[in-house]
N, C-alpha and C positions, 0 to 999 in steps of 0.2 A: 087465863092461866096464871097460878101464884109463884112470883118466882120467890115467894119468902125463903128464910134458912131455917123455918120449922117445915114448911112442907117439905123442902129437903131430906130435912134430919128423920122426916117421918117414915122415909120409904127406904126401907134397907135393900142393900144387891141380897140379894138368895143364890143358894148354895150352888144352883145350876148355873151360873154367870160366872162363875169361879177359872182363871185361867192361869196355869203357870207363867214364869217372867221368861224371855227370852233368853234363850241357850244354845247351847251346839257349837260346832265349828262354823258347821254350814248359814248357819244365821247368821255371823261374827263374818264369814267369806263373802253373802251377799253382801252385806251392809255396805264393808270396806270397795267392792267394786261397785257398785254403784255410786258412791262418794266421790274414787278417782277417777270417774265419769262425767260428774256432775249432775247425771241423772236423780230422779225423784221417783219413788213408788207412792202412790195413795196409802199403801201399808202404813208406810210412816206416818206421812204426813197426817194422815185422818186417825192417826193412833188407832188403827185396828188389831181387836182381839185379837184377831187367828194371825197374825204377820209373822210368829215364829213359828206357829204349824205348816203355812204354807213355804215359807221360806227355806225351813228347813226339806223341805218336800220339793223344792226349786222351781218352786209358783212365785210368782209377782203382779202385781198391775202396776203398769209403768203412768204417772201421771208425767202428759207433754205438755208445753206448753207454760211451763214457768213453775213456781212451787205458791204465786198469789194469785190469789180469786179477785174478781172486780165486784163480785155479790157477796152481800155479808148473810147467809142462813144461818138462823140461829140456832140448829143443831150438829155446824160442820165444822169442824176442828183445824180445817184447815186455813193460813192466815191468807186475810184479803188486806187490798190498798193498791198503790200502784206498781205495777209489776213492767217491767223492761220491755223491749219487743222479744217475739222467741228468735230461739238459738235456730238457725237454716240448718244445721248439724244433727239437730237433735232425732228426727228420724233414722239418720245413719249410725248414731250411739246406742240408741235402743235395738235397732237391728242386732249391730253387734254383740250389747248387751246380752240378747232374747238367745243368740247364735250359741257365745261362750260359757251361760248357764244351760244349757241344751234342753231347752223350750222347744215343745211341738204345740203348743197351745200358748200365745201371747193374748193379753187381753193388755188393753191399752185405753185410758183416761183422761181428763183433762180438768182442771182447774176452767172454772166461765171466762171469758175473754172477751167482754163486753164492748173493750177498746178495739179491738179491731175487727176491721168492714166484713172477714166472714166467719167470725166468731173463732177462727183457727179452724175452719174444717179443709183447708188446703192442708198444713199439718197433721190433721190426719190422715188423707189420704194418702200423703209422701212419706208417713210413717208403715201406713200399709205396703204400700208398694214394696217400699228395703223390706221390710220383712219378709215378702215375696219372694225377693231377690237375694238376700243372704240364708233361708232355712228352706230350703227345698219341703212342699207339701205342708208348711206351716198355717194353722189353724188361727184366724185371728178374729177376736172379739174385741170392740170398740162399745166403750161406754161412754155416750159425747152431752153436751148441756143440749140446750133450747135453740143455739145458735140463732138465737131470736125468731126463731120461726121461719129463717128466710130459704125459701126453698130450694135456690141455686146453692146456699151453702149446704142444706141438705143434700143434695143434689152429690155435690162433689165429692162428700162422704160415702156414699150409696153406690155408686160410679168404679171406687178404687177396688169394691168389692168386697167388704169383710163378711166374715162366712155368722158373726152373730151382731146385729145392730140392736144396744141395748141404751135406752132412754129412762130412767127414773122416773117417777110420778111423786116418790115420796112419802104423802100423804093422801088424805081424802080432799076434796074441795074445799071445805069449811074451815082448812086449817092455813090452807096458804095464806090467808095474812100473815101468821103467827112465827109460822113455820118456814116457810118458801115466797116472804112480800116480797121478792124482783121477780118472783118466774108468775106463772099462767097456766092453770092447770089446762084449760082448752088448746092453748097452745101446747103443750107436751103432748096431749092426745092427738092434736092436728100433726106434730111432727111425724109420732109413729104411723099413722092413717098415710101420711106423705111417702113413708120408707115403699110401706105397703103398696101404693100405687106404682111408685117408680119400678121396685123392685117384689112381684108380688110369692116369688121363692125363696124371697131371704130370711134369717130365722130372727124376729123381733123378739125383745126382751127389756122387761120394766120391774121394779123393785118398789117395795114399802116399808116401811121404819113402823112396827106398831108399839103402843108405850109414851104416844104424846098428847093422848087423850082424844083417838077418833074412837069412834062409834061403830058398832060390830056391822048396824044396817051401812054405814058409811062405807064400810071397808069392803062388804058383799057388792055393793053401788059403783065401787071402785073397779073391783076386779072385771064386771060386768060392760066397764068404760071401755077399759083394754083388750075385753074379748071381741068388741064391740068392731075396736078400732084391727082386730085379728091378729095381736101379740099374743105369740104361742108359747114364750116362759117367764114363769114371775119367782120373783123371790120376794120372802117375806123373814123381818129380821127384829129384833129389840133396838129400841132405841138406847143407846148410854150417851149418859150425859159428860161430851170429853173435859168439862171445866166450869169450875162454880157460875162464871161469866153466860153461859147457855141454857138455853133450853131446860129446865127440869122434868126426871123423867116423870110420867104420869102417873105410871103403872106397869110393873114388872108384868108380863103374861107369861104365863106358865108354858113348859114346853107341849102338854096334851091341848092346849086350845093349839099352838102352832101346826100339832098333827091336824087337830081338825080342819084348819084352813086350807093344809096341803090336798087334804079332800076332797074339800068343796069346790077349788080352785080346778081339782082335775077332771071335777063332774062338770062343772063349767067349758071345761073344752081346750083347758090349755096342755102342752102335751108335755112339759115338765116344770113341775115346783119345787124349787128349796125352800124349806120353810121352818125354821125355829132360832131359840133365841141367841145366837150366836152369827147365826146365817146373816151374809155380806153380799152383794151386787155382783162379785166376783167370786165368792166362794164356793171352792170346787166346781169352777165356771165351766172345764175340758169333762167332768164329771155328766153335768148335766147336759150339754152339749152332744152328748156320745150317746144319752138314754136318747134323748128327746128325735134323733134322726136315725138309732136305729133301726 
C-alpha cells in the first residue's frame, strides 16, 4: 500500500460522503454531559461521521474502559499508549448516562486492553448488569476486541447476557498485516464460533471497512467466514482516512456496489445488513436489531 501524498491527493471524497458539522442543542447537551461524567463515546473519539445524527437522535456508543488503546491500527483514530487502570465506577456512570438520556437500546465498546489479564471483559459484564439494573427492559449491545481469544474472558461477556454480541473482522485476511498486525483474523472467527457455542441464541454481529484495498472475491470469502462461524448481522461501511498519519484510503465505493453487498450478504443467510458508505458498527444498531428478530 502507497502511503505517498500523491496517492493521496489523487482520490477525492465524492459527493456521497458529504456530511454536515455538528449542531443542535441536543448534540451541544450530549457532549457537555458526558464530559461532566468523564465518560467517552467512540463517536468522538473515532471521529465518526454520523455522531451528530445519532446524537442528536439520543444514540451513542459509550467507549469503557479508558479513552487509549494498547494496539495501534492503522485505520483507528483512536489514541493508543499507556492508558491507567479503568475506573470501578465507570459501569454505574454509563448506566446512569444511558438512564438520563432515555436509551432503550445501549450499545456499549471498548478501546483493546491488552494490559490487563481479561482484557476488561469483567467491565463489561458489570457495565451490563447497571444497565440491567438502572433502565428497566433495556436492550444492550456489546461491541468488544479479541480479548486475546481467551475464552473464560469470553466467557464472562456472554454470561452477563447482552441481547447483541458484536466482534469486528475489519478486513479480509490478506490485509491484517497492513491493517489489524496485533489481532488475528482466525482468532476473531474463533471468538464469534466461541459466543456461538457458549451461547447458541445470542444474536452475533461483525462489521467490515471496505476502501483499503481488499478484493471483491476477498470480501465474498469473508462474509462466507462469518456465515460459517453462524454470525447473523454484518455491517459493511467505507473506510475514511481520520488523519494524514493513517491508512490511505484505497478506493471510494460507490453507494450501488454497497446495495449489492447488502444482497449478497442476505442470500448468504445472514438475517440483517447495513450496508453503505456511511454505515458504522453501531449505526442505527436498535434499527437493525428490531428487523433482524422480528
Amino acid at each position: 500500500m502507497s502511503h505517498s501524498s500523491s496517492h493521496k491527493a489523487s482520490i477525492r471524497k465524492p459527493p456521497w460522503l458529504k456530511r454536515r458539522l455538528p449542531s443542535g442543542p441536543m448534540y451541544g447537551t450530549i457532549c457537555q454531559a458526558l464530559g461532566a461524567q468523564g465518560l467517552h463515546t467512540v463517536c468522538q473519539e473515532a471521529k465518526c461521521p454520523n455522531q451528530w445524527e445519532c446524537f442528536s437522535r439520543k444514540t451513542a456508543t459509550f467507549l469503557i474502559l479508558g479513552s487509549r488503546c494498547t494496539r495501534n491500527c492503522g485505520f483507528c483514530a483512536v489514541d493508543h499508549g499507556p492508558a491507567g487502570p479503568p475506573d470501578p465506577e465507570e459501569p454505574f456512570k454509563v448506566a446512569r448516562m444511558a438512564r438520563d438520556m432515555g436509551l432503550a437500546y445501549v450499545v456499549v465498546t471498548s478501546v483493546t486492553r491488552d494490559d490487563l489479564p481479561d482484557g476488561g471483559a469483567g467491565l463489561f459484564a458489570a457495565t451490563i448488569r447497571a444497565l440491567r439494573g438502572e433502565i428497566p427492559g433495556v436492550r444492550v449491545e456489546v461491541l468488544i476486541p479479541d480479548l486475546q481469544g481467551q475464552r473464560e474472558a469470553i466467557e464472562t461477556v456472554v454470561t452477563a447476557g447482552p441481547d447483541v454480541l458484536n466482534h469486528n473482522l475489519e478486513t479480509i485476511p490478506a490485509l491484517y498485516p497492513t491493517v489489524r498486525p496485533e489481532a488475528d483474523y482466525q482468532r476473531s472467527l474463533a471468538l464469534l464460533q466461541t459466543v456461538r457455542d457458549l451461547a447458541p441464541h445470542m444474536m452475533t454481529k461483525s462489521g467490515l471497512m471496505l476502501g483499503v484495498g481488499e478484493t471483491r472475491e476477498g470480501v465474498r470469502q469473508t462474509l462466507a467466514d462469518l456465515r460459517a462461524v453462524d454470525c447473523r448481522m454484518v455491517t459493511l461501511g467505507q473506510y475514511l482516512q481520520p488523519s494524514p498519519d493513517h491508512l490511505p484510503v484505497e478506493r471510494y465505493v460507490p453507494p450501488e456496489e454497497f446495495d449489492q453487498w447488502r444482497d449478497e450478504a442476505l442470500q448468504m443467510g445472514f438475517q440483517e445488513v447495513a450496508s453503505g458508505p456511511l454505515v458504522r458498527s453501531s449505526y442505527q444498531a436498535r434499527e437493525l436489531y428490531n428487523t433482524a428478530c422480528g
